[in-house]
C-alpha positions, 0 to 999 in steps of 0.5 A: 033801881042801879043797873049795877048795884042793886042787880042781884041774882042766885045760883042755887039748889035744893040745899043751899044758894051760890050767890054771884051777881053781888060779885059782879055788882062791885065791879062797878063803882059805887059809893063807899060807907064811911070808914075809919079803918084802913082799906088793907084791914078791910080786905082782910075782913072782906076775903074772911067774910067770902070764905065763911059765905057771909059775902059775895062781893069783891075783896076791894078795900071799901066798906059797901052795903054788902060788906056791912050786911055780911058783917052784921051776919057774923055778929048774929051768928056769934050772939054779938050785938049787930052792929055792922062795926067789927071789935078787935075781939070779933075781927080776930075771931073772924080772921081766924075762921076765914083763914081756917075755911081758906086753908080747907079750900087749899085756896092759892093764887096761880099765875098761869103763863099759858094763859097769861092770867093770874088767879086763885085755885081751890086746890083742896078740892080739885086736881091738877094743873093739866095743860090744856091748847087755852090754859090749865084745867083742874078737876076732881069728878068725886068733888065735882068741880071744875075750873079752867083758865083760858086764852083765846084769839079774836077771830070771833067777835067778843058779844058772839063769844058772850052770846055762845057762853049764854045759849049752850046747853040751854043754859039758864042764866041767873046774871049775865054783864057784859061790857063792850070790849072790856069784860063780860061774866055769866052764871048760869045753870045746865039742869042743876049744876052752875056754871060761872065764866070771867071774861076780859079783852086784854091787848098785850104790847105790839100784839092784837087783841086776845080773850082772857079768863077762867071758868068754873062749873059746879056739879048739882052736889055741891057743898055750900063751902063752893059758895065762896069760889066764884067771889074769892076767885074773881076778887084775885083773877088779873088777866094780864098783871100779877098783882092782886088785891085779895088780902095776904094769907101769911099775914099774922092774924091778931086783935091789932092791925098790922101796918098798911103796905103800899103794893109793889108795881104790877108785872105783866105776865109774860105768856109762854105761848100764842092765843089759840083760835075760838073759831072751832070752839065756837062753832062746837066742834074739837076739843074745847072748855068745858063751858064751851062743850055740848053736854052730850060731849061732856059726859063728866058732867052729866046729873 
């Protein structure tokens, strides 16, 4: 069994399943099934299949095994033959749902220059921005959801960090990667609630190292609509560019394909402010992000 693409793991409750290291498997490379279609037309399908909760992978122009699968999901729902290739009439059907539930999730992509990243927010259930020392945090307790963007220095090493974001709490973990140096991503559970952090190693021009991510954490109520945060989040999180790869919701969404676009040149995010030390976080103490928290501190969180 592929270390990378064949890990799969579940966040779930009683309710429902969040899948995420099917999101994480396609950070890792593999090998495409052959396609016709352009890659701009399949990320529109793909970010359309994240939102109706059929897939749980990368919005990255490739049609994978679980690009297929979630494919084949939507075609069984519909009554279609289950063929795994989209007809102009089911494609146009499926845009349209995926872009309604996008729209419920008031899904917008938010570059955040305290934190120098770039990332997709939920803003139909959560509030906010609030500036926080690492970024911006946005919360609503009666939808119990959080996300958090956040920066940070080096002071601690990046496995120390991982390792931190893996014990607290007693987390449970569901999937866990980590890549030297590079980036890691958990999830994992604090009792029934999930919780999911995205972490990179960026190095800015003529500046050392610094911690770039984001955070999400779900209460044990959540709807399976969040399903689809922690894919559609991390398929447009950047954590030093401004481009991203998920496809555009202002196009028009029609039986025929519109023409491919070639993506403009990246824009380094410039950040308004320095990285802030991990050192306390990590040793638990002050005021920190909310997966870097005890639980007897982060008393919105309790069951």
């Amino acid at each position: 069994m592929s270390t990378c693409g064949r890990a799969v793991s579940s966040i779930q409750n009683a309710t429902h399943v969040i899948r995420i290291a099917a999101t994480v498997a396609s950070l890792c490379a593999g090998p495409a099934f052959a396609q016709s279609q352009t890659a701009p037309q399949i990320r529109k399908q793909q970010e359309a299949l994240i939102w109706m909760t059929y897939y749980e992978g990368l919005v990255d122009g490739n049609v994978g095994e679980g690009t297929l699968a979630a494919i084949k999901k939507f075609q069984a729902r519909i009554g279609h033959p289950v063929t795994g290739q989209l007809a102009p009439l089911e494609e146009g059907q499926l845009l349209r749902e995926g872009r309604v539930r996008r729209t419920q999730a008031g899904f917008k992509q938010f570059t955040d220059n305290d934190a120098g990243v770039s990332v997709g927010i939920p803003l139909g259930y959560v509030e906010g921005p609030t500036e926080t020392k690492w970024g911006n945090h946005w919360y609503s307790k009666k939808n119990g959801l959080l996300v958090e963007t956040l920066r940070f220095g080096t002071e601690v090493s990046f496995k120390d960090l991982f390792d931190r974001f893996l014990k607290i709490n007693d987390r449970k973990v569901a999937y866990q990667r980590f890549v030297e140096n590079d980036w890691f991503v958990i999830a994992a559970f604090e009792g029934k609630a999930a919780v999911y952090v995205r972490a990179d190693v960026v190095t800015p021009p003529n500046k050392p190292p610094e911690i770039r991510g984001f955070s999400i954490w779900m209460s044990k109520d959540r709807p399976i609509e969040y399903q689809a945060i922690p894919p559609a989040m991390l398929s447009s999180f950047r954590s030093n560019t401004d481009r991203k790869n998920d496809a555009s919701s202002n196009e028009t969404v029609g039986i025929s394909t519109p023409p491919a676009v070639a993506n403009p040149p990246p824009l380094v995010i410039q950040t308004s402010k320095s990285a802030v030390s991990v050192l306390d976080c990590y040793k638990g103490l002050g005021d920190c992000p909310a997966a870097m928290t005890p639980a007897p501190v982060a008393a919105f969180k309790k069951d």
